[in-house]
C-alpha positions as CSV (number, residue, x, y, z in Angstrom):
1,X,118.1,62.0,25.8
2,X,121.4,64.1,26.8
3,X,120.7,66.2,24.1
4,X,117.1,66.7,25.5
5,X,118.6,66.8,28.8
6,X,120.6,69.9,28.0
7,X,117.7,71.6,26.4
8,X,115.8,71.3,29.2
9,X,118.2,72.6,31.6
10,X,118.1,75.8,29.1
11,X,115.2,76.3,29.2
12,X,114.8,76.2,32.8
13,X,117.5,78.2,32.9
14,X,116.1,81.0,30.7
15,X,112.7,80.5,32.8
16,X,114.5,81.4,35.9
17,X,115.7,84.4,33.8
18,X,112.4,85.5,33.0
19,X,111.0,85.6,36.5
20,X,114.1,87.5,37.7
21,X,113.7,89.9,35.0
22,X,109.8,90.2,35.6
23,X,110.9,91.0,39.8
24,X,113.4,93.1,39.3
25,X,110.7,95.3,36.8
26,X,108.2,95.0,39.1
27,X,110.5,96.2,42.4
28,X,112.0,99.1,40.5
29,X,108.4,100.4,39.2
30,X,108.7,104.2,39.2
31,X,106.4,105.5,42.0
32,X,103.1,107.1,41.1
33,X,100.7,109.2,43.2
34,X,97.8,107.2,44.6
35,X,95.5,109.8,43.0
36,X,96.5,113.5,41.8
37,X,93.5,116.2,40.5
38,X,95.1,119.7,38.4
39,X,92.9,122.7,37.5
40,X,93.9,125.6,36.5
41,X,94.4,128.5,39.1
42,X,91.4,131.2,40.1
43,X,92.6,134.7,38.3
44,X,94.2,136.9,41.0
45,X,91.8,139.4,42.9
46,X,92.6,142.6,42.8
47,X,96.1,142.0,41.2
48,X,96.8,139.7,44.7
49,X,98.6,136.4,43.9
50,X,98.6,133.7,47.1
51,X,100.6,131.1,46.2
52,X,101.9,127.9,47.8
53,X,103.5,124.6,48.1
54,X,102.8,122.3,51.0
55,X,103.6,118.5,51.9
56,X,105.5,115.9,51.1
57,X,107.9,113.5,53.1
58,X,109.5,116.1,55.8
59,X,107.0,118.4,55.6
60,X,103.5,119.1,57.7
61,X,101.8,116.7,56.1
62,X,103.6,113.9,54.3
63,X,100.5,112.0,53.1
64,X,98.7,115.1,51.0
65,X,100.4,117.3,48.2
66,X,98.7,120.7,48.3
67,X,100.1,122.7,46.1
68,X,98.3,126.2,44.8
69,X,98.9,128.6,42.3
70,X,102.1,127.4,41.4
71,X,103.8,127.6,38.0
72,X,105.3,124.7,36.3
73,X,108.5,126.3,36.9
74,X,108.1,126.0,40.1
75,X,107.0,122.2,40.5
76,X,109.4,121.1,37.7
77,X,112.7,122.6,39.7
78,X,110.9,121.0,42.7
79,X,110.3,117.7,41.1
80,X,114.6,117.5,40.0
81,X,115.9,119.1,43.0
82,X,116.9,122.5,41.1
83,X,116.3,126.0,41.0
84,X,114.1,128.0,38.9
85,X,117.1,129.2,37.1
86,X,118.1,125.9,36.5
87,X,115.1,124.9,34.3
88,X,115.1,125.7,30.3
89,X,111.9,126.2,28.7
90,X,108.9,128.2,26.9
91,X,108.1,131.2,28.9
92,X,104.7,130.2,29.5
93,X,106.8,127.7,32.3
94,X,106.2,130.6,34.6
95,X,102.8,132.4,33.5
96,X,100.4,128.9,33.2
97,X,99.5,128.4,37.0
98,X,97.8,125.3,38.6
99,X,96.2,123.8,42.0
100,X,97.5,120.7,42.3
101,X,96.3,118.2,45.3
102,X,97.6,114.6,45.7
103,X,97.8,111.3,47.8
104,X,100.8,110.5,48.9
105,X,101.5,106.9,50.6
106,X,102.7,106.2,54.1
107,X,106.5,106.0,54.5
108,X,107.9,107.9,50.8
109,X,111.0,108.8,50.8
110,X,112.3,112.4,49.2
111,X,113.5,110.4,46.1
112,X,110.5,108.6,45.4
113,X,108.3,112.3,46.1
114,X,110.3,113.9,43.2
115,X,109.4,111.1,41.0
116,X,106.2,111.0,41.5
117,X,106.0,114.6,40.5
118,X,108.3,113.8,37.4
119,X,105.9,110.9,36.1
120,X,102.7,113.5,36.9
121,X,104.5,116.1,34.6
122,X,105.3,113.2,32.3
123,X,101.9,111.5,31.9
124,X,100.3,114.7,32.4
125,X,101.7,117.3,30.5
126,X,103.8,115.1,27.8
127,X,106.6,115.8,29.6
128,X,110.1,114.9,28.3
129,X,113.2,116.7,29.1
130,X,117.1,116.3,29.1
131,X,119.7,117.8,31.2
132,X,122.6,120.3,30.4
133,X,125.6,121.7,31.7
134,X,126.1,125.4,31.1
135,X,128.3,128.1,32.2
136,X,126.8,130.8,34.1
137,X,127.6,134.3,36.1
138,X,127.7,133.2,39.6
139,X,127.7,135.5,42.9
140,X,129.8,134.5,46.1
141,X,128.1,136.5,49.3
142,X,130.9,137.4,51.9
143,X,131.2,139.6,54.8
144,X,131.4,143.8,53.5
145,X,134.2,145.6,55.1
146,X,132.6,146.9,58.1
147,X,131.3,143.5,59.2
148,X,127.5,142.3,59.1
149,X,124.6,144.3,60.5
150,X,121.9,141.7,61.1
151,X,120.9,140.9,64.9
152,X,121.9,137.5,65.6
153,X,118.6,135.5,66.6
154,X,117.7,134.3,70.4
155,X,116.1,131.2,71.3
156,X,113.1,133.2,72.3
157,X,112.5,135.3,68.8
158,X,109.3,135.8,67.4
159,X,107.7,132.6,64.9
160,X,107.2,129.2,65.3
161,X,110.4,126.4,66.1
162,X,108.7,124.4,63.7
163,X,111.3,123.3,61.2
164,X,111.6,124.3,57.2
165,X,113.0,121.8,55.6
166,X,114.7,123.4,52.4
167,X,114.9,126.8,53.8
168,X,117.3,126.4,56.8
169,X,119.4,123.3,55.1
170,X,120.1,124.4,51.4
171,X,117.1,122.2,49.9
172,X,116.0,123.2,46.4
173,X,112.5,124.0,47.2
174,X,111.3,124.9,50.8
175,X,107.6,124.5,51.7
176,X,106.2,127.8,52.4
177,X,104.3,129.0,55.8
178,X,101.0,128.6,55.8
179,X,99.0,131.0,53.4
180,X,97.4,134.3,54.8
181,X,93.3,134.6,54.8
182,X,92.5,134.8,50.8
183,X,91.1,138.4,49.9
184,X,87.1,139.0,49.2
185,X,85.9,136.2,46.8
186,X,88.5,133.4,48.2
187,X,86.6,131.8,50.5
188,X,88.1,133.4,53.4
189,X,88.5,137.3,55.0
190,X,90.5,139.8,53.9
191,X,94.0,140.3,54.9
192,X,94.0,142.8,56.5
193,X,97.7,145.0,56.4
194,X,98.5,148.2,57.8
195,X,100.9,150.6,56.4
196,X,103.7,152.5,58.5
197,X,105.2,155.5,58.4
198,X,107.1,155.2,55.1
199,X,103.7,153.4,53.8
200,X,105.6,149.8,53.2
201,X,103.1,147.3,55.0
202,X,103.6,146.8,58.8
203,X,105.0,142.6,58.3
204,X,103.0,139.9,60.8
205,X,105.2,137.4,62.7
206,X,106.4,134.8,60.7
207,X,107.7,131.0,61.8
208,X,111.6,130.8,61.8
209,X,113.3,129.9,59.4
210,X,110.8,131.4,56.7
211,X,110.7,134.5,54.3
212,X,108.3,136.8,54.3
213,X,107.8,139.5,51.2
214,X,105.3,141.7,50.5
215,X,105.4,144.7,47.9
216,X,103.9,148.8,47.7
217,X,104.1,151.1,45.4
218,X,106.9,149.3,43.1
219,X,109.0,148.1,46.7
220,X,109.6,145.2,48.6
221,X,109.9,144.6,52.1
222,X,111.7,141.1,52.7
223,X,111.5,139.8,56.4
224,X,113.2,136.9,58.0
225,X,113.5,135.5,62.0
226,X,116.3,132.8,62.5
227,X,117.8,132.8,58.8
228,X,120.7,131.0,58.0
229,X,122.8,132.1,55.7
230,X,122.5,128.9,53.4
231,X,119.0,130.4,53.5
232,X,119.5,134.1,52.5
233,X,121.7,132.7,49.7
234,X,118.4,130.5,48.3
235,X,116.0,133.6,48.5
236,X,119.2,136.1,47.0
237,X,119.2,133.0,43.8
238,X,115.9,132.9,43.3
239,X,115.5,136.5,43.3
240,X,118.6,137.2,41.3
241,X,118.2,134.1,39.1
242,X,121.6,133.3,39.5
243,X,123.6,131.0,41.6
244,X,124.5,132.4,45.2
245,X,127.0,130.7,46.9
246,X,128.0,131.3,51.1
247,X,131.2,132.5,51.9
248,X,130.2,134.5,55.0
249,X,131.9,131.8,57.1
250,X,128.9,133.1,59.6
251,X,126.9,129.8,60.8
252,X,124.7,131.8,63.6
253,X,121.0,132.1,62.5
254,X,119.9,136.2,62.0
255,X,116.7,138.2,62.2
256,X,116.7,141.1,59.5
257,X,114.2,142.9,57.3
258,X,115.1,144.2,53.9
259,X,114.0,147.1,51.7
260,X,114.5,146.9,48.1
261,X,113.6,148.3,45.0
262,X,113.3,144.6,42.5
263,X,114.4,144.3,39.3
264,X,111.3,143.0,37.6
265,X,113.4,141.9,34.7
266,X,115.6,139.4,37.0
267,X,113.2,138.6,38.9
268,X,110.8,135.1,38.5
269,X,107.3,136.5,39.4
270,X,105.0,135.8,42.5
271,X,106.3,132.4,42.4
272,X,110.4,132.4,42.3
273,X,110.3,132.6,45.5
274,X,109.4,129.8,48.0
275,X,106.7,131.6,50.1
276,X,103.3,133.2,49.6
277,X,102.5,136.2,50.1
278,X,100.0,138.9,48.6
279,X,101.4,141.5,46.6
280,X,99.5,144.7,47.6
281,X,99.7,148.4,46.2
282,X,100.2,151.2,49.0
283,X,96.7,152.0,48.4
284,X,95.3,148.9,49.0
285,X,93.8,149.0,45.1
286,X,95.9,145.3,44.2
287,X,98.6,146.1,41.0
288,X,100.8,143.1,42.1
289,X,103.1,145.5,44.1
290,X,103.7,147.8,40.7
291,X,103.2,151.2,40.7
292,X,100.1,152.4,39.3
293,X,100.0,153.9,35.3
294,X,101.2,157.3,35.2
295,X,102.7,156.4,38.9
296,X,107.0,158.2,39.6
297,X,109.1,155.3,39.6
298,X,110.1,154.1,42.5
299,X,113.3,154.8,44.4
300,X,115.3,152.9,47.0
301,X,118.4,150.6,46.4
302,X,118.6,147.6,44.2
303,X,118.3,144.1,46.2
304,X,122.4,144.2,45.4
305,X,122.5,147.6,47.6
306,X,120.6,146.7,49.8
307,X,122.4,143.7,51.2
308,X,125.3,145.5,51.8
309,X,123.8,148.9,52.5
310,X,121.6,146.8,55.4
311,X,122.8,143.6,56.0
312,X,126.3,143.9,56.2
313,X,126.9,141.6,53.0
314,X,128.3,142.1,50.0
315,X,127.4,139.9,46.6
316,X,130.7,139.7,44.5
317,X,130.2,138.7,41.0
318,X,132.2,135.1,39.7
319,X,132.0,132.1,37.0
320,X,130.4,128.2,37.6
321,X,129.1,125.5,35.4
322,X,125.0,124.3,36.4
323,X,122.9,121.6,35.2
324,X,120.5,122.7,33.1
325,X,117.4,120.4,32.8
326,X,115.8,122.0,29.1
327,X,112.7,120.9,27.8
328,X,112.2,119.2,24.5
329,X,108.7,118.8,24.8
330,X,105.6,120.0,27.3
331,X,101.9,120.8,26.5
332,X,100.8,123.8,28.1
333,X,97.2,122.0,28.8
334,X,97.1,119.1,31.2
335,X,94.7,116.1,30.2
336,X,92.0,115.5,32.5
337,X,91.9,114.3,35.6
């Protein structure tokens, strides 16, 4: 009877093991979208590209993911907190573009909203990555010599005090402001852009906070209202596809537009940075903000020059170790919804 006695008491033992085990699985589940529908993107119009990434906890509306013409790129450095830069992979990473719309339930967290995107790219795409840590050229953004240019922002400035959580605070990946009207054969009216009188398009208002970029004839015209500089060193990384780290020691919010001539090579497409925004010849014929075939190339300074030439700022060239999170394995076709 002891001997049965003992036995009994392992086995309850190991009973009350199980049922521990079997909680503790069933509280650490990884969270999952309550439903989640991908389609490939429409084909730009005219050479336009809208493209954008909206909700989420912290955003406008935490309860639906609305995500459209995005790259996986783009929703992969989103879903592990990391630049574009920062993610190793088959080209087509940036060229394969999606809509993606989701339910998201009451109360997520951050955390739990990236993975939820990392189990959608997982049981979706075949997912399966690791991470890395690699050197890399690195830029440090100081003060130039004769001190910054940029017009310090008033409480009053032009766009919206809604806040931009990513943008403004240093996050990885900023929700953009709302998309403008989709061209002829979107659903929607025309944007509708003039040109002034050195034929870049005349910029609308935008909400603080936010970039705003929009290309002619082989240009860009970047525009920003109450930018911090945690934010113009996100926008310089994304468009440099490097690391850009602040060392202004400048912790006032600016209002500044910038005229550059992009190096299309550096640069990650429509989508590396966090904002939509049509890309529109100074002709209004489309070309993705190229110049046409046959077209001068065009002149101006490089995004570097330009900084300093009109902000004030200077980009000074170092050294710094990244994760990496590389790919081992993706399918470049979802499986259906």
């Amino acid at each position: 009877m002891k001997g049965a006695g003992s036995a009994w008491i392992r086995l309850a033992a190991s009973g009350l093991l199980c049922v521990a085990g079997a909680a503790a699985q069933s509280t650490s589940a990884s969270p999952e979208f309550e439903a989640a529908v991908i389609k490939p993107a429409a084909p730009p119009v005219l050479g336009r590209m809208m493209v954008r990434m909206a909700g989420g906890p912290g955003h406008g509306d935490p309860a639906q993911l609305n995500y459209v013409n995005v790259s996986l790129k783009m929703v992969m450095a989103t879903a592990y907190g990391v630049k574009n830069y920062q993610i190793s992979g088959p080209d087509w990473l940036n060229t394969e573009r999606f809509d993606i719309t989701a339910k998201i339930a009451p109360g997520t967290t951050e955390p739990e909203f990236r993975l939820m995107l990392q189990n959608l790219l997982a049981e979706r795409f075949q997912l399966k990555v690791h991470h890395e840590t690699k050197d890399l050229p690195m830029m440090s953004l100081v003060v130039a010599k004769n001190g910054p240019k940029m017009t310090e922002s008033k409480p009053d400035s032009a766009g919206s005090d809604v806040p931009v959580k990513g943008m403004g605070d240093g996050g990885p990946n900023a929700p953009p402001p709302p998309p403008p009207p989709p061209p002829d054969g979107g659903g929607g009216a025309r944007m509708r852009i003039g040109a002034g009188p050195d034929g870049m398009p005349k910029m609308p208002p935008g909400q603080k906070g936010n970039f705003m970029m929009i290309g002619a004839g082989g240009r860009m015209r970047l525009q920003s209202a109450s930018q911090t500089m945690a934010g113009l060193c996100e926008m310089l990384s994304n468009q440099l596809g490097t690391p850009v780290e602040d060392h202004t020691g400048l912790t006032a919010k600016y209002d500044f537009t910038l005229d550059f001539v992009p190096d299309m090579s550096r640069m990650t497409g429509p989508g590396g940075m966090p904002m939509p925004m049509m890309m529109q010849s100074h002709d209004g014929g489309g070309g993705g903000g190229e110049p046409a075939a046959g077209a001068s190339e065009p002149s101006g300074p490089t995004l570097e020059q330009a900084v300093q030439e009109q902000l004030g700022l200077k980009l000074e060239r170092s050294k710094g170790a990244a994760d990496f999170v590389v790919v081992d394995h993706m399918e470049k076709t979802p499986t259906e919804n």
